[in-house]
VMD Tcl script that draws the C-alpha trace (Angstrom):
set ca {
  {6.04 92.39 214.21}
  {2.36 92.86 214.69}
  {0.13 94.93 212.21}
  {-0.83 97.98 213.54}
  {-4.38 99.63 212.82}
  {-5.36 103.59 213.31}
  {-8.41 102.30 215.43}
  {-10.21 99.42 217.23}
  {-12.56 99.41 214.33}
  {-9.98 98.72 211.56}
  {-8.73 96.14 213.79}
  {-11.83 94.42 213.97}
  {-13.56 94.46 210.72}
  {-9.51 93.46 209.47}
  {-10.06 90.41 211.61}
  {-13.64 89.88 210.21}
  {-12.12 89.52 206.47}
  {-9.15 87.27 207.47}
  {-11.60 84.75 209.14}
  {-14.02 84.99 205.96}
  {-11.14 84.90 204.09}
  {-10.03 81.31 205.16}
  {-13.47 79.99 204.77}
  {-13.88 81.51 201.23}
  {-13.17 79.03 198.53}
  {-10.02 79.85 195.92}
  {-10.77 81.52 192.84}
  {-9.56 79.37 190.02}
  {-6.86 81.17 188.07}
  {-7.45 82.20 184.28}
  {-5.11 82.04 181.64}
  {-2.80 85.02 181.08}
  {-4.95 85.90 177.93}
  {-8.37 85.80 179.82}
  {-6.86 87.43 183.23}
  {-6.50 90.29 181.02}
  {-9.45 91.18 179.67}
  {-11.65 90.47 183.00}
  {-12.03 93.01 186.00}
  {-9.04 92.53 188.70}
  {-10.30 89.98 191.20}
  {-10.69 91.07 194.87}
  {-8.86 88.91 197.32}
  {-11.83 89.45 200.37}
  {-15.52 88.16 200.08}
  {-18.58 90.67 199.70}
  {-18.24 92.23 202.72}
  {-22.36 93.26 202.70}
  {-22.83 91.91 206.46}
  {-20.64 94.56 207.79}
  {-22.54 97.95 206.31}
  {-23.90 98.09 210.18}
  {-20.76 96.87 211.75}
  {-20.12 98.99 215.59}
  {-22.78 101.58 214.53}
  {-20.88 102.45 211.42}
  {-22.21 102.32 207.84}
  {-19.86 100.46 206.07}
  {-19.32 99.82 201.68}
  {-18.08 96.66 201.11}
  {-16.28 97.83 197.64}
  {-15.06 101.15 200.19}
  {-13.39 98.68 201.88}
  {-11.97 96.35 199.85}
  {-10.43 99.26 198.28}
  {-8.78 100.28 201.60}
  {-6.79 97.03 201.64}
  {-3.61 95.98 200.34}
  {-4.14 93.24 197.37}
  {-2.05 90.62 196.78}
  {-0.59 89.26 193.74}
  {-2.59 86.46 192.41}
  {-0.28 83.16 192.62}
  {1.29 83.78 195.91}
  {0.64 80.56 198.04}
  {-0.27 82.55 200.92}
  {-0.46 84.60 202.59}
  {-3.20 87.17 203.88}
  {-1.02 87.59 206.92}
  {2.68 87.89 204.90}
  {1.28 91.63 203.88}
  {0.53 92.46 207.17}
  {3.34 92.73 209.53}
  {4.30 95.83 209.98}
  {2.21 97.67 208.08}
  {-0.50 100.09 209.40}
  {-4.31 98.85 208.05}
  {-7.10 100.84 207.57}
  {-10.06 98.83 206.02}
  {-12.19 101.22 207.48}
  {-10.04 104.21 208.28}
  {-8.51 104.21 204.38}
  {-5.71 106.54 203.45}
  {-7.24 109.75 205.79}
  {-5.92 112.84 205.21}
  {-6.95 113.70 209.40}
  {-4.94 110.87 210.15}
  {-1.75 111.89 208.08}
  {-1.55 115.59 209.31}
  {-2.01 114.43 213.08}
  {0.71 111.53 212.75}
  {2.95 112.23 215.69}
  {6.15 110.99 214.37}
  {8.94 109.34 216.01}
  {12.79 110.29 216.46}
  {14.00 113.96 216.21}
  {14.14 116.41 213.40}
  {16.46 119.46 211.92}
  {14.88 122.83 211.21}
  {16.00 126.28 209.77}
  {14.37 128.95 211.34}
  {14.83 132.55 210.18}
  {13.34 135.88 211.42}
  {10.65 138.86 210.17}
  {11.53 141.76 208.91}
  {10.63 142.70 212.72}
  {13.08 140.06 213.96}
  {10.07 137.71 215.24}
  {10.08 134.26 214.72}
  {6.56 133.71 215.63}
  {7.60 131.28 218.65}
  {7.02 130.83 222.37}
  {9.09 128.36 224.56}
  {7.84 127.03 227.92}
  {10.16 125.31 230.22}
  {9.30 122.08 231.80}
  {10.57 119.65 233.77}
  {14.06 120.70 232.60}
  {12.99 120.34 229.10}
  {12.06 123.26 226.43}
  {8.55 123.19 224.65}
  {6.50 125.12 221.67}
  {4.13 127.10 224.00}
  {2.74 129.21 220.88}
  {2.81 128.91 217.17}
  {1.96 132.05 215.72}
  {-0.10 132.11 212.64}
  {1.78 132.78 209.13}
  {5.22 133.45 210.95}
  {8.58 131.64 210.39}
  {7.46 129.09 213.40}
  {4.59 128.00 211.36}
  {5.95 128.14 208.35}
  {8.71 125.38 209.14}
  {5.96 123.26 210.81}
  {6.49 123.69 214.33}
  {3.75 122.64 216.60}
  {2.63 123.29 220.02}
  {3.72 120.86 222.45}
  {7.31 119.80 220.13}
  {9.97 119.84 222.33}
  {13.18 121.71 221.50}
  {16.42 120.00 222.19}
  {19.13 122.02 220.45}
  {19.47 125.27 219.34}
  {22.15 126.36 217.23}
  {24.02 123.73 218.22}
  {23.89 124.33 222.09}
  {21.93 121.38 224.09}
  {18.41 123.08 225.79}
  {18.13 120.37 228.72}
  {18.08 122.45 231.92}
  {17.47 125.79 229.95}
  {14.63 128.45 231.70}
  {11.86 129.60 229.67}
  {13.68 133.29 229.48}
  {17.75 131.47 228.86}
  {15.93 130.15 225.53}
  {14.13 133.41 224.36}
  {17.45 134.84 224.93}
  {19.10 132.46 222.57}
  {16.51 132.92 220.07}
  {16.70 136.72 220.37}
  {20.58 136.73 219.95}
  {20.39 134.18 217.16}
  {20.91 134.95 213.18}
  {17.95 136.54 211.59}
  {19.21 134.07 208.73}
  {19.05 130.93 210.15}
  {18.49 129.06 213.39}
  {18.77 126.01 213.98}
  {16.74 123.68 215.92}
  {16.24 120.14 216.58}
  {13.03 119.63 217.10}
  {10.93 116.06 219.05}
  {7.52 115.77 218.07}
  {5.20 116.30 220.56}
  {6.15 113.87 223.58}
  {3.02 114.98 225.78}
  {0.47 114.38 222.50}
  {-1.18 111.11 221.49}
  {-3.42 110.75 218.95}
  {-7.14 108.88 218.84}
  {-8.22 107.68 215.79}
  {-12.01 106.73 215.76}
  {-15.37 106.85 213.39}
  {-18.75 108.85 213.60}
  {-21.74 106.70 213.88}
  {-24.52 106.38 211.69}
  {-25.51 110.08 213.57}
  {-22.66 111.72 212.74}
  {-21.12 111.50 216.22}
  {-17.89 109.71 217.73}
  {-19.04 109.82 221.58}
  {-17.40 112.43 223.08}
  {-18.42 115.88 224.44}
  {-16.05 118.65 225.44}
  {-16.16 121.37 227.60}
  {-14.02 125.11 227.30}
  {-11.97 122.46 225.09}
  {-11.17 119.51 227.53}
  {-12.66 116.35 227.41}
  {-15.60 115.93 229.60}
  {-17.76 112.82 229.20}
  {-17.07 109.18 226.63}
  {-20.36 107.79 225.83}
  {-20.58 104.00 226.78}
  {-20.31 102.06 223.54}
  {-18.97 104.45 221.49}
  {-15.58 104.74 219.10}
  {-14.31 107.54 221.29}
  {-14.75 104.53 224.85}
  {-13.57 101.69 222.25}
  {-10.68 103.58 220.62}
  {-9.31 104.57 224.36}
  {-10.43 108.16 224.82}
  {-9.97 109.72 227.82}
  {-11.73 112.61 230.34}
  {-9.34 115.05 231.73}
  {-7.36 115.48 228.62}
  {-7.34 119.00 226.14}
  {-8.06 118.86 222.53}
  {-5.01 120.18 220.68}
  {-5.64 119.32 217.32}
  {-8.89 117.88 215.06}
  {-7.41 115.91 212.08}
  {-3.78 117.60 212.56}
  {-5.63 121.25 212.91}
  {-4.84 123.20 215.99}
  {-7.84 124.05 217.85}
  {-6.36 125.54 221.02}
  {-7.77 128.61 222.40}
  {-10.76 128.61 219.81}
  {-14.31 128.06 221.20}
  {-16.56 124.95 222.08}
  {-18.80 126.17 219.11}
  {-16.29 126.46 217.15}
  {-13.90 123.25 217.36}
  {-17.77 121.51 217.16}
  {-17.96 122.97 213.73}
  {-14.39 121.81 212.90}
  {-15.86 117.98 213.91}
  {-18.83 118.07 211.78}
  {-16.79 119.06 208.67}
  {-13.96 116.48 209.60}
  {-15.52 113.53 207.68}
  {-16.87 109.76 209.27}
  {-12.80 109.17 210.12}
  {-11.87 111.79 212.95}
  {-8.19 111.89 214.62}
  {-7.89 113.87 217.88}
  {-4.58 115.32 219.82}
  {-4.90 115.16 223.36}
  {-3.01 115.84 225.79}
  {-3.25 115.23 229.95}
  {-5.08 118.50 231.57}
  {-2.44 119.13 234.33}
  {0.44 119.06 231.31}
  {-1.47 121.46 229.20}
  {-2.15 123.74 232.20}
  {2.04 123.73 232.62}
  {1.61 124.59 229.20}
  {-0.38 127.66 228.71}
  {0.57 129.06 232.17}
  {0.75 132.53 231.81}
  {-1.06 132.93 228.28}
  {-4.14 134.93 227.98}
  {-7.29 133.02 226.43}
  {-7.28 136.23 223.99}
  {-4.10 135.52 222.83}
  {-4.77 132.02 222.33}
  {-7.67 132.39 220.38}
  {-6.59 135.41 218.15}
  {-2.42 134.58 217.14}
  {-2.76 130.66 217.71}
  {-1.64 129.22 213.98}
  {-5.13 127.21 213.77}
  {-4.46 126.71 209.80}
  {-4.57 122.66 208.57}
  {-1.33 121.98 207.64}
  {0.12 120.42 204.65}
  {1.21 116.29 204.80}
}
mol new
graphics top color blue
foreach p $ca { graphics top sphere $p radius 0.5 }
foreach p [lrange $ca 0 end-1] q [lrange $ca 1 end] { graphics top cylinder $p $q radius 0.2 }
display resetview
């Protein structure tokens, strides 16, 4: 199995330090006693030629800390770590990256009701599926990590495929105030773009009443496979649907060099939101960051 990399860039600068890697000459062990009073080695080269690697400015120690070391005395190896593991020599461990992870398979939640009987949840049917229209803010639905976009296949036990929007707010509205249970996908519309500001503080990308406009030529939002016609639904695993331009701006500039972006295709998310007021988008949306 192939290693897999958040973005183009990790990919790259990954393939940089394998190939200086081969050409670097072996570092002679030390005995045991000597081993352990020096500094841990470092498995790649100085890395100093890549500070202006793709625009970025890149540490050589930053990344070389980002990368998985390997036991000195293997015969090996670089590539024996590798397979199947995710590597981020320039992404690191992000915290963006984490919360946005759109996980595969199918989860169980318990859901439970107000002391109004709300739940804090909207369902949308679509193409004989059920969907998370709206995640209200601090109400059971966000409090048990639902998202919008995760699909709903069960509820309390009773399959949702074929269901109308108004058959599954029934079932929720009949449900125990207790406990429902759902199993939940997540987020089968939703991809997620992983890429890097440059030197300017920008990715390449401009938006417009939160869709995706324009990809500058050349930058990590064109290499990393960003595309127009598709909605921002989260920055770095926060919700930013329904909020302003300004606003979700703001929410890039304080996301760090390593930025992760939900999308999702514009003619999708208009299924979506059909028949939800901007208003209420903006003001009960659950825009909070949530935990990893």
């Amino acid at each position: 199995m192939a290693a897999l990399y958040p973005s183009l860039e990790d990919l790259k600068v990954d393939q940089t330090i394998q190939a200086q890697a081969r050409v670097a000459p072996r570092m002679p062990f030390l005995p045991i006693q000597e081993r352990a009073a020096s500094q841990p080695s470092v498995l790649y080269p100085n890395l100093a030629e890549l500070e202006n690697y793709m625009g970025l400015s890149l540490s050589s120690q930053e990344v070389q800390q980002n990368l998985p070391q390997i036991l000195e005395g293997t015969s090996v190896g670089i590539h024996l770590l590798r397979d199947g593991q995710v590597l981020a020599p320039v992404s690191g461990n992000s915290l963006g990256t984490r919360r946005a992870e759109i996980k595969p398979g199918v989860r169980e939640i318990h859901l439970c009701k107000d002391e109004r009987g709300k739940t804090g949840l909207r369902l949308r049917a679509i193409d004989k599926g059920l969907f998370v229209q709206l995640v209200q803010a601090s109400t059971p639905a966000s409090l048990v990590g639902l998202r919008f976009g995760d699909q709903i296949l069960q509820i309390d036990g009773r399959d949702c495929a074929g269901w109308s929007t108004d058959k599954a707010h029934r079932a929720v509205k009949k449900a125990s105030a207790e406990k429902i249970v759902m199993v939940v996908r997540d987020r089968p519309f939703q991809r997620t773009v992983t890429m890097h500001k440059d030197s300017t503080g920008h990715a390449g990308f401009v938006i417009k009443k939160g869709k995706v406009v324009s990809v500058v030529k050349g930058s990590s939002a064109a290499r990393n496979g960003l595309l127009t016609n598709h909605y921002l639904c989260e920055v770095n695993g926060q919700n930013v649907i329904g909020l302003k331009d300004k606003d979700v701006r703001e929410i890039l500039a304080m996301a760090g060099n390593v930025v992760t972006l939900t999308v999702i295709p514009t003619v999708i998310y208009e299924h979506m939101i059909k028949k939800l007021s901007p208003t209420l988008l903006h003001h009960t949306m659950d825009h909070s960051i949530p935990d990893v």
